[in-house]
N, C-alpha and C positions, 0 to 999 in steps of 0.2 A: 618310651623308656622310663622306666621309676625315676626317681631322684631321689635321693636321702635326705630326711627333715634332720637334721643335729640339732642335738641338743647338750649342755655343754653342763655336767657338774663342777662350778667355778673351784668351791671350796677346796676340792682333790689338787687343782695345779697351784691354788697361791701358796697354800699351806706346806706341801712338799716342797717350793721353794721356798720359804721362810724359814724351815726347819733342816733345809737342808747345810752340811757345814761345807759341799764341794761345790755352792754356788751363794756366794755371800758377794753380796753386791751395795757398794756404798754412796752415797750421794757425796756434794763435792763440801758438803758438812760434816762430813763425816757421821752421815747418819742411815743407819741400814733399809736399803730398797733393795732387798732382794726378794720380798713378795712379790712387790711390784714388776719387777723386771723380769724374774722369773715368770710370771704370768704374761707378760707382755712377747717373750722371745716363743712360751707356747701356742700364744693364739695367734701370732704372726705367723707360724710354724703349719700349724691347723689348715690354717687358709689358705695357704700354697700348696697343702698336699691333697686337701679336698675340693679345692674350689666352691665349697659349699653354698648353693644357691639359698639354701633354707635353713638358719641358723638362730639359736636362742642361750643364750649364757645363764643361768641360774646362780644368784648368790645367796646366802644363807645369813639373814636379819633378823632373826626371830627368837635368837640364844633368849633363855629367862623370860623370852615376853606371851610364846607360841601357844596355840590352843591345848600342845602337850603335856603344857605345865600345868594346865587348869584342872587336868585328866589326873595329872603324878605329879605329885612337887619334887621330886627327886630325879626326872629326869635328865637328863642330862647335868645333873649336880657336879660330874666332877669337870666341867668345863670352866673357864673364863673367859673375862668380856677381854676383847684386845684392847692395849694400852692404845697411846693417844698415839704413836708411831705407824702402827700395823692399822689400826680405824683411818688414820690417811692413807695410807698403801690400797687398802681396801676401796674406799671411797676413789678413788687415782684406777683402781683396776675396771671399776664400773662406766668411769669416765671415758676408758680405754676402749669399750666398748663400743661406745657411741661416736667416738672419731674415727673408727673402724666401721662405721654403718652395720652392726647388729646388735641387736634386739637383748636386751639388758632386765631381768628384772628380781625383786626382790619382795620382802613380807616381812611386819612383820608379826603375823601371825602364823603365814605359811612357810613350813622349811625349803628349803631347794627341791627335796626330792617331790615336794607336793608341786611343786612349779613344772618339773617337770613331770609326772604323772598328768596333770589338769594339760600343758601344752599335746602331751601324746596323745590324753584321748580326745581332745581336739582336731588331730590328724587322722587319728581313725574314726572319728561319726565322718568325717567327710570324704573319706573312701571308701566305697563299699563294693568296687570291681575286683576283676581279677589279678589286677597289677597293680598295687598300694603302692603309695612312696614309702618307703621304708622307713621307721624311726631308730634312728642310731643313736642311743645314749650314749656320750663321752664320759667316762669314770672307772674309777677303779673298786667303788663300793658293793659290795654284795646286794646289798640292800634294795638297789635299784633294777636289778634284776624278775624281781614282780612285778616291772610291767612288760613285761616281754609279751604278749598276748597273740601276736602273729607270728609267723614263722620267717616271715620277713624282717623283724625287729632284730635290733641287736644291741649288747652293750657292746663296749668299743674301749679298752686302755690303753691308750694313744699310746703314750710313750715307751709301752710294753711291744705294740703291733699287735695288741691279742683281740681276738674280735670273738665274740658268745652269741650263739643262739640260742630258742629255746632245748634244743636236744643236748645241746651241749652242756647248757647249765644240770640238765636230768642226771646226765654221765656222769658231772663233777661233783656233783653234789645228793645226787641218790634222790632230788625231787622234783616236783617242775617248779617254773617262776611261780604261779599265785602261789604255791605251799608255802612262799618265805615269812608271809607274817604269821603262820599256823607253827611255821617251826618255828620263830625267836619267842612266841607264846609260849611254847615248851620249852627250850633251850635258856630263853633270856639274852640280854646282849651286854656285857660289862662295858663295850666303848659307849655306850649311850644310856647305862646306866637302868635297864629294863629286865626287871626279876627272873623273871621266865618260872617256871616250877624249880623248887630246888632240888638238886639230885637227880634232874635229868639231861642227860648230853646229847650231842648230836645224834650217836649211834641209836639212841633206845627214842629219839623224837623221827629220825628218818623210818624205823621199823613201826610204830604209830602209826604216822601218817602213809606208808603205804599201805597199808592196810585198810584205816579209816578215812582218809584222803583230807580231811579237815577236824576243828575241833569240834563244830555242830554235830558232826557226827559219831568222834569219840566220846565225849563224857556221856551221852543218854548209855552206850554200852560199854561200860568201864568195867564189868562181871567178866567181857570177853578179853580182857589186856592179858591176866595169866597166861591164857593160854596160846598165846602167840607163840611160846616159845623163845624167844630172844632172854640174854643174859639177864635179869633184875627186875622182869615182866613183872611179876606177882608185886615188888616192892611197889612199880611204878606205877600201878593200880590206887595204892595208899595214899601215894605224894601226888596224884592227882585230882583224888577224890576231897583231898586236903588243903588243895591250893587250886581248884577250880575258877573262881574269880579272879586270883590275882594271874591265871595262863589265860586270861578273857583280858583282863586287862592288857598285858604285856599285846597281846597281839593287835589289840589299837593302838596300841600306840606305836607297833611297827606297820602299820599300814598305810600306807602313802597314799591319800586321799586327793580325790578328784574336786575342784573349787569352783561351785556356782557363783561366787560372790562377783557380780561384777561391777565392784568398786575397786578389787585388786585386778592391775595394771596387767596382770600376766594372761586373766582370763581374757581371751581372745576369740572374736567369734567367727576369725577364720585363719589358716595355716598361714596365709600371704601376709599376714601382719609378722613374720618372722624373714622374710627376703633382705638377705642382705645388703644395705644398699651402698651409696659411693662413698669413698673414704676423703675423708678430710685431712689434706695432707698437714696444713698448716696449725688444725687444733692438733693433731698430731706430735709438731715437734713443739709445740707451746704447752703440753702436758709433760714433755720431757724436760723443758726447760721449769719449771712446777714442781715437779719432784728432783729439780737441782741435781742428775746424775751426772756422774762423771763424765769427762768423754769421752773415754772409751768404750762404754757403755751406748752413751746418745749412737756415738757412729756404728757401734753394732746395730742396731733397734734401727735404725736410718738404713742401714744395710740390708735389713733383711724386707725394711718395707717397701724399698726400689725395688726388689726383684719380685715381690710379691704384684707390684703396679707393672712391671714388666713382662711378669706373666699375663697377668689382666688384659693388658693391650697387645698381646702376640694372637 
């Protein structure tokens, strides 16, 4: 029977709890751990409802330093570093990881989603039968949808229950998963600050690319865009032909790369270096006592990790 590798985009669960105002959570300093804890009550949540034998967390270290910025100095421009509050919470959630027994890592030259493209296709060079373990991406990001490459993969937004494959994403989105860095090369991305062509939208980049299937193969026949048919065709011939480079650019930089380097910690030269292993109950309540939470807080987080150890041992 398969088993599903997880792979866990951090970024999506701390951030939604930090930003959230219906789950503010204080330490007994009166100082905000609600990144923290909100990610702590997710990943203890995670593992009781997956059991997940094969699991990998992805954090994102790389703001301002990434090989993206070498590429575009503007990318991701309009972000910030987190203050000295949130850089503990964060540093506390990685920590979380590893008294929980899995598999933690970070870059910083590579973003999260590169950690997890490099872990995936790790899992598939080393299945090549008829029954793969599946890779289930944890996230809510669009973005990480190009690597769905088997029919067995899936993204996964936990806290939605919505779970995508590749057909699904075709249906919702008019392409398959590899088209996504072809379309943000067209379209552009304002959360991440990536141009794309200007004056082209999803509608007239989805009617492109089905047609052309990528941009290797639209720009050599840019003569046939009029005639597609589709609303602004003829224009979008113009603003292509015009900003060529910068829809080449835009789409490295949306392309979530695979990582030979093996000096970073993530590249792994087999899936079992991702096995969950046993939890450490006592570094456990010693991180809690660490980020000084309240305690009603401590004894939730202590509550849900009994029964997750309760599980374990039924």
């Amino acid at each position: 029977m398969a088993t599903p590798v997880y792979l866990v985009d951090a970024s999506i669960y701390i951030f939604q709890a930090h930003f959230s105002p219906q789950q503010q959570v204080w330490s007994r300093r009166a100082e905000d751990r609600s990144a923290f804890a909100g990610f702590a009550r997710f990943l203890l949540r995670f593992l009781q409802v997956t059991r997940a034998a094969k699991l990998a967390v992805a954090f994102d270290e790389s703001l301002f330093s990434g090989f993206r910025h070498q590429l575009y100095a503007d990318y991701k421009a309009n972000r910030v570093l987190p203050d000295d509050n949130l850089a503990l919470q964060l540093a506390a959630c990685a920590s979380l990881c590893k008294v929980l027994g899995i598999a933690a890592y970070g870059s910083r030259q590579y973003e999260a989603d590169d950690i997890i493209g490099t872990l995936s296709a790790c899992v598939r060079r080393e299945q090549a039968g008829d029954d793969p373990d599946p890779v289930v991406i944890v996230t809510r990001d669009k973005d990480l949808c190009q690597l769905l490459h088997r029919e067995a993969d899936a993204v996964w937004d936990f806290n939605r229950g919505v779970r995508r494959h590749r057909q699904d994403i075709f249906q919702h989105y008019g392409i398959w998963p590899e088209q996504f860095p072809c379309f943000l090369g067209l379209t552009g991305d304002s959360i991440d600050c990536i141009p794309g062509v200007p004056g082209i939208g999803p509608v007239a980049a989805r009617h492109l690319l089905q047609h052309f299937t990528n941009l290797d193969a639209l720009f050599p026949q840019l003569e046939a865009v009029p005639g597609l048919g589709f609303r602004g065709a003829r224009r979008c011939q113009a603003l292509l032909a015009e900003h060529q480079q910068q829809a080449l650019l835009s789409r490295q930089l949306a392309t979530i790369v695979s990582c030979d380097d093996v000096t970073e910690t993530f590249v792994v030269s087999h899936s079992d270096a991702l096995r969950v292993g046993r939890i450490d109950g006592p570094g456990f309540l010693s991180l809690l006592e660490q980020m000084a939470l309240a305690d009603a807080e401590v004894q939730r987080l202590q509550t849900m990790l009994h029964a997750l150890l309760d599980r374990e041992a039924a």
